[in-house]
C-alpha positions in Angstrom: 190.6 -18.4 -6.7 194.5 -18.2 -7.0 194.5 -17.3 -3.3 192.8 -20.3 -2.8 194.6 -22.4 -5.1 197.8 -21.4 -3.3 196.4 -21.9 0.5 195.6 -25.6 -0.5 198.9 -26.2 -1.8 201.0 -24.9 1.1 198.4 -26.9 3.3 199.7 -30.0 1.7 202.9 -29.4 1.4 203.0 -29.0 5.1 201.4 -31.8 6.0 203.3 -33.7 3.6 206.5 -32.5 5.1 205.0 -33.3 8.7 204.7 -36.8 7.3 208.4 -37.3 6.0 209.4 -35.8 9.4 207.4 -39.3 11.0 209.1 -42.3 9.4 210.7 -41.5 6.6 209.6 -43.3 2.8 208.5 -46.9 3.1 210.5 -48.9 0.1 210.0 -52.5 -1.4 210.9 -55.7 0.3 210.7 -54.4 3.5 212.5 -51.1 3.2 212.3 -47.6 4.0 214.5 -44.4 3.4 216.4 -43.1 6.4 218.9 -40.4 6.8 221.7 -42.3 8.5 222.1 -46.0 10.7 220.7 -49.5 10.9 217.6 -51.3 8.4 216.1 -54.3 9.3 213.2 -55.7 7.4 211.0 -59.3 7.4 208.9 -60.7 6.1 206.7 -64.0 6.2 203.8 -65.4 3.5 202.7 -67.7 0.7 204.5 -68.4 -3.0 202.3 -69.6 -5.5 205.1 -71.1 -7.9 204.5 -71.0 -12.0 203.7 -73.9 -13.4 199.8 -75.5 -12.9 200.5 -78.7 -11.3 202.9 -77.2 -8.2 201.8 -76.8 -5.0 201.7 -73.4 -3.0 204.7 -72.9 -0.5 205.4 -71.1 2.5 208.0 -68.1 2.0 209.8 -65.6 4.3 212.5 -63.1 3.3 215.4 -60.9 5.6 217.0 -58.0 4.7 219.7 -55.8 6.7 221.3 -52.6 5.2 223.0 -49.8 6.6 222.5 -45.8 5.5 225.9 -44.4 5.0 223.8 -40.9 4.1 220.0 -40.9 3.1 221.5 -41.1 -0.5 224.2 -44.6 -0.2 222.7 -47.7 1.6 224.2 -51.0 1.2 223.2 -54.6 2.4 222.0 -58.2 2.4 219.2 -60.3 1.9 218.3 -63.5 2.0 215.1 -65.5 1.0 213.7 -69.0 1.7 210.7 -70.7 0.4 209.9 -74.1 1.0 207.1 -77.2 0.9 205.9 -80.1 -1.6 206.1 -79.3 -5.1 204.1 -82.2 -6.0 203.1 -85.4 -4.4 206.6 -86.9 -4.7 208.7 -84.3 -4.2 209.6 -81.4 -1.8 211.9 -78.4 -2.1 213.8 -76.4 0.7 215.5 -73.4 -1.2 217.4 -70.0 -0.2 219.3 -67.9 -1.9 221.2 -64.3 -1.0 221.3 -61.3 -2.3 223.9 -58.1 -1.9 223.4 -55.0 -2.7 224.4 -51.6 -2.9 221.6 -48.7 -3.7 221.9 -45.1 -4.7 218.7 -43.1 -3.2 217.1 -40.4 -5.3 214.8 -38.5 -2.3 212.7 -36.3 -4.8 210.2 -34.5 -2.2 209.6 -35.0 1.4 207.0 -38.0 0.3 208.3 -39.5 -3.2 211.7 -41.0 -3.4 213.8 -44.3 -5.1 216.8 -46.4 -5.7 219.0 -47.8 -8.2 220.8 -51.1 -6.8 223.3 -53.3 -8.4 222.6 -56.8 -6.8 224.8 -60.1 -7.0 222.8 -62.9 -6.1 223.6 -66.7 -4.8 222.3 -69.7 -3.3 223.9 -72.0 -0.5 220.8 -75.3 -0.7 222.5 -78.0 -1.8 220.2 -79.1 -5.0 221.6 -82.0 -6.0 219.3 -84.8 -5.1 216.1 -83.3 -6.6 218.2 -82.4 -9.6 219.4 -85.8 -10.2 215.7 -87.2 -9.3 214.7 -84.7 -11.9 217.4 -86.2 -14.8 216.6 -89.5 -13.7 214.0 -90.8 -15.9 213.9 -94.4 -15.3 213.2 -94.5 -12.0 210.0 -91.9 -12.3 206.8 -92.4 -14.0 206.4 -90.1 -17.1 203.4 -88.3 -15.2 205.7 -87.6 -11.9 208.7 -86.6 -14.3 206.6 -84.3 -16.4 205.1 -82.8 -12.8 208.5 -81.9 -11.4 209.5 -80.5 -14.5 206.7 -77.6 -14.8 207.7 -76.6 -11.1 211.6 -76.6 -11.8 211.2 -72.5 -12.5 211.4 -72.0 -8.7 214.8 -73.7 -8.4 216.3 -72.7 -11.8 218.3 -69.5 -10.0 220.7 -72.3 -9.3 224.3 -70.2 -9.0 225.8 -67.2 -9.3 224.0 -64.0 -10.7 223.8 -60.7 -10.9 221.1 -57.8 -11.7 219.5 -54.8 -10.9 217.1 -53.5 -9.2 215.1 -50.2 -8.8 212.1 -49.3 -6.3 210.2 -46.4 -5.4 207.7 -45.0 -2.3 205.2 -42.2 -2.2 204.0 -41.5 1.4 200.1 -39.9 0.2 199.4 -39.5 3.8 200.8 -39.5 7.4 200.4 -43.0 8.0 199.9 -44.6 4.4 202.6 -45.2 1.7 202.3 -47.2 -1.8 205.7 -49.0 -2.5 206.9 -50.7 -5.8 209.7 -52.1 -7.7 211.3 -54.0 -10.7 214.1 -56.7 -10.6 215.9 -58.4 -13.2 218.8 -61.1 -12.0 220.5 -62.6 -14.7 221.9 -66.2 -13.7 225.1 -67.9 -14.8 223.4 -70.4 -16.4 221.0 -69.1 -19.3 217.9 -68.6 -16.9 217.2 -65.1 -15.7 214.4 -63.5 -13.3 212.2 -60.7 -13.8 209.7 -59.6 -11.3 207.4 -56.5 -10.0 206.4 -55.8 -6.8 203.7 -53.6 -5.5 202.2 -53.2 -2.1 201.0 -50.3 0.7 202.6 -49.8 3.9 201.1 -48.4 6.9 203.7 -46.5 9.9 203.4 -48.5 13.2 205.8 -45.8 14.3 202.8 -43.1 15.2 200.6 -45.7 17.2 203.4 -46.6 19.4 205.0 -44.4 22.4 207.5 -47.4 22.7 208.1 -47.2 18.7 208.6 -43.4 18.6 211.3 -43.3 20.9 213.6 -46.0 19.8 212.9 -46.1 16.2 213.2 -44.0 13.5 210.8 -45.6 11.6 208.2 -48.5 11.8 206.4 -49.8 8.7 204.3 -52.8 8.4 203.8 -53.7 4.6 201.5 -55.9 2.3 203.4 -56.6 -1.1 202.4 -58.9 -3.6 205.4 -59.8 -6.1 204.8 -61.6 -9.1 207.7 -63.0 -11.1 208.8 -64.9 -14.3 211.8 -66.9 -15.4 213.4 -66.6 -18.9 215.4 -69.5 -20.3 212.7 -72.2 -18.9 209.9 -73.7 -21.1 207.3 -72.4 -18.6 205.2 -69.7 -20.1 203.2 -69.0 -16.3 204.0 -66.2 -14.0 204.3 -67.3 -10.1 203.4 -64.9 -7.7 204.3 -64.2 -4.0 202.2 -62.5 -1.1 204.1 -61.1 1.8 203.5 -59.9 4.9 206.5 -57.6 6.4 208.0 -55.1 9.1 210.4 -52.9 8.8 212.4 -51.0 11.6 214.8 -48.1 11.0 217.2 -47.6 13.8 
């Protein structure tokens, strides 16, 4: 039986190991682990903001980082959601994110990060803001609408956070990816959210893929997310479909 016991686990460790060797660890928001070189990662879907009077939005998110050793990564990213928030008004917002992570690579198939992040936004706010404030011009109804979806605009400056992620490769092709991230704003309004989703390696379907990449992962994460400081007690959620390339 102990003979046995120990066949099966060299078996998978093996394989395991075969699989690191093909793609490396898939990571949240479009991510993966990589010795050294280039990440790129995007990703396009749907937001479902809190509050129960908004209206869905369309959402995509960028990232770029580059490995200085499978270990020290450090990069940008930038997301942008956007649509009708209610019947009168409509919201185009993106904000960026920096970041530098420390990699923990535990096994061959399990690793995460630790990443300090520093957060901003460029959309110029002011005219829904001020349609917001101004009360006389807006029926109680519309004011009281626009108010229940201001949690999706409330990250309105500078901020900073952290955020830590993790991926477990269970088999060749197949990885389960999730994460935690807090971003504290400078006004009193912070962020939390989780994300959890499975990636599948496009990198061992592809001739074209396995020579010029070191990695290809397409991803399916689902990120839900509350903001503290607000008088909304919902949680929004986000569903996002993504590809990463490691070069």
């Amino acid at each position: 039986m102990a003979k046995r016991i120990f066949t099966i686990i060299l078996y998978l460790s093996l394989a395991f190991a075969s699989a690191y060797a093909e793609g490396g660890i898939p990571l949240p928001h479009q991510s993966a682990n990589q010795p050294r070189g280039i990440n790129v990662g995007l990703g396009v879907g749907g937001l479902s903001p809190s509050g129960s009077s908004c209206n869905g939005m369309g959402v995509w998110q960028g990232m770029a980082e580059y490995f200085y050793t499978e270990r020290i990564s450090a990069g940008w990213a930038i997301k942008m959601y956007g649509g009708n928030l209610d019947q009168e008004y409509a919201l185009i917002y993106q904000r960026y994110h920096i970041h530098g992570r420390i990699h923990f690579p535990m096994s061959e198939t399990f690793g995460f990060y630790i990443s300090p992040i520093i957060g901003f936004e460029t959309t110029d706010l002011s005219k829904i803001r001020k349609s917001q404030d101004d009360n006389t011009s807006a029926t109680s109804g519309n004011s009281d609408k626009l108010a229940q979806c201001s949690d999706e605009y409330s990250l309105n400056g500078f901020s900073a956070g952290i955020d830590v992620g993790m991926g477990w490769k269970f088999a060749t092709n197949w990885g389960f990816i999730s994460g935690l991230n807090y971003d504290q704003n400078s006004s009193p309004v912070s962020q939390f959210s989780f994300t959890g989703g499975i990636a599948y390696n496009l990198r061992n379907s592809f001739d074209f893929l396995e020579k010029n990449f070191l990695g290809t992962w397409l991803s399916l994460e689902l990120v839900v997310h509350h903001y503290w400081g607000t008088d909304i007690t919902s949680w929004g959620k986000s569903l996002m479909l993504g590809i990463n390339l490691s070069i």
